[in-house]
C-alpha positions in Angstrom: 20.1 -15.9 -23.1 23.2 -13.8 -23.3 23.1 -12.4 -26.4 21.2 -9.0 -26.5 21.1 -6.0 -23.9 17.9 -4.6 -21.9 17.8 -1.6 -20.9 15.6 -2.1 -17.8 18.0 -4.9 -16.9 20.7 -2.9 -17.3 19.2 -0.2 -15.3 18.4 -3.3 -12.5 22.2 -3.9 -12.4 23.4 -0.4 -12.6 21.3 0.5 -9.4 22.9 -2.8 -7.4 26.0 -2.0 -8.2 25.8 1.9 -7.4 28.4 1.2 -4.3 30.2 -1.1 -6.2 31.0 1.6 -8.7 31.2 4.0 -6.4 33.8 2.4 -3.8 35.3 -0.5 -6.2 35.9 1.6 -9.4 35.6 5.3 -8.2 36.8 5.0 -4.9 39.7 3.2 -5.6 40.9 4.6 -8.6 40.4 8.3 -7.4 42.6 7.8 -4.0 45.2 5.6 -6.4 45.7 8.4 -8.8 46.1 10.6 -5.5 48.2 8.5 -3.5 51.0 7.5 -6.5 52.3 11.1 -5.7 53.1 9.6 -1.9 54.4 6.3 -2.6 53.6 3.1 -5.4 51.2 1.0 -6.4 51.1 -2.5 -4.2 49.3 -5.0 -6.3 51.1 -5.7 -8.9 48.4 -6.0 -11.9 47.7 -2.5 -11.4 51.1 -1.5 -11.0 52.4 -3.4 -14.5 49.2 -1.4 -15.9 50.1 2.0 -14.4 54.0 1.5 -15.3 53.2 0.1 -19.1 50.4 2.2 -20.2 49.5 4.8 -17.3 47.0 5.2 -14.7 43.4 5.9 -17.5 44.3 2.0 -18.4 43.3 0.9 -15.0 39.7 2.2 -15.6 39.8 -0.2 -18.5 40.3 -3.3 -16.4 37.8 -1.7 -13.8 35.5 -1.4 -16.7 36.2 -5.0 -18.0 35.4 -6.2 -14.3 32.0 -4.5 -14.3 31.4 -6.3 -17.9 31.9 -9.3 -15.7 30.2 -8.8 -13.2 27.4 -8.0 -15.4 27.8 -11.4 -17.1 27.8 -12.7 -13.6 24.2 -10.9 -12.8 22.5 -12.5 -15.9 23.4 -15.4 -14.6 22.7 -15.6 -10.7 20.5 -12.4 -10.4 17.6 -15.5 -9.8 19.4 -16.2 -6.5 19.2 -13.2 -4.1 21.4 -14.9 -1.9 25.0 -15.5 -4.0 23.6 -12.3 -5.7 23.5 -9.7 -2.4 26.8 -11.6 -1.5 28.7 -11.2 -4.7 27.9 -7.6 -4.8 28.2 -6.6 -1.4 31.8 -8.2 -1.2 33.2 -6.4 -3.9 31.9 -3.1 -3.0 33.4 -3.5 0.5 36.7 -4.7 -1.0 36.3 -1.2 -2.4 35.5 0.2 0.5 38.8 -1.1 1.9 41.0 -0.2 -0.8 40.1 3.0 -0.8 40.5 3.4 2.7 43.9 2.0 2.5 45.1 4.8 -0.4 43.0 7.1 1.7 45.7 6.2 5.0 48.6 6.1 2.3 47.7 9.3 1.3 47.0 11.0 5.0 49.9 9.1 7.3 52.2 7.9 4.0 51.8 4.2 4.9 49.2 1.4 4.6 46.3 1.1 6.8 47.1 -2.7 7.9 50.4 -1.3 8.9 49.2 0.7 11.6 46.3 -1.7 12.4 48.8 -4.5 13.6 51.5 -2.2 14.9 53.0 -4.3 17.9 54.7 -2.2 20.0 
């Protein structure tokens, strides 16, 4: 079931995923590369990545995620449902991240910081 590669299918999943490539692995790796000049990185795979091998390696383990989440469309593309869900989370927890390197970059500190600012 696994074993061989369509190209309409893979056309299918490339079009679902547009945002998700777009926000998770565009997004967030663009404003990362940006923001490192203004302070580090916070999670801490990426950051043993970027401090080992440099900042390209963390398109790698983007990439690996999309191989994945392709692995993971072969499998519950049948249920629109967990389907929609799966890729609609990830492309808003791209959304977010790259909002947050987007704040780090503009005000030098994380969105959430100034989202829950008690004063």
């Amino acid at each position: 079931m696994l074993d061989y590669l369509d190209k309409e299918e893979l056309t299918s999943f490339l079009y679902d995923v547009r945002y998700v490539i777009l926000f998770y692995v565009l997004g967030d790796w663009m404003t990362t590369l940006y923001a490192l000049e203004y302070g580090y990185e916070g999670n801490i795979l990426p950051a043993i990545v970027i401090a080992k091998y440099g900042i390209f390696h963390v398109l790698l383990l983007k990439f690996l995620f999309m191989v994945l989440l392709f692995r993971s469309y072969r499998v519950i593309r049948n249920f629109p449902r967990l389907w929609n869900f799966t890729r609609k989370t990830v492309a808003g927890m791209g959304l977010v991240v790259s909002l947050e390197n987007f704040m780090v970059i503009l005000l030098g500190s994380r969105f959430f910081q100034h989202l829950f600012v008690i004063s």
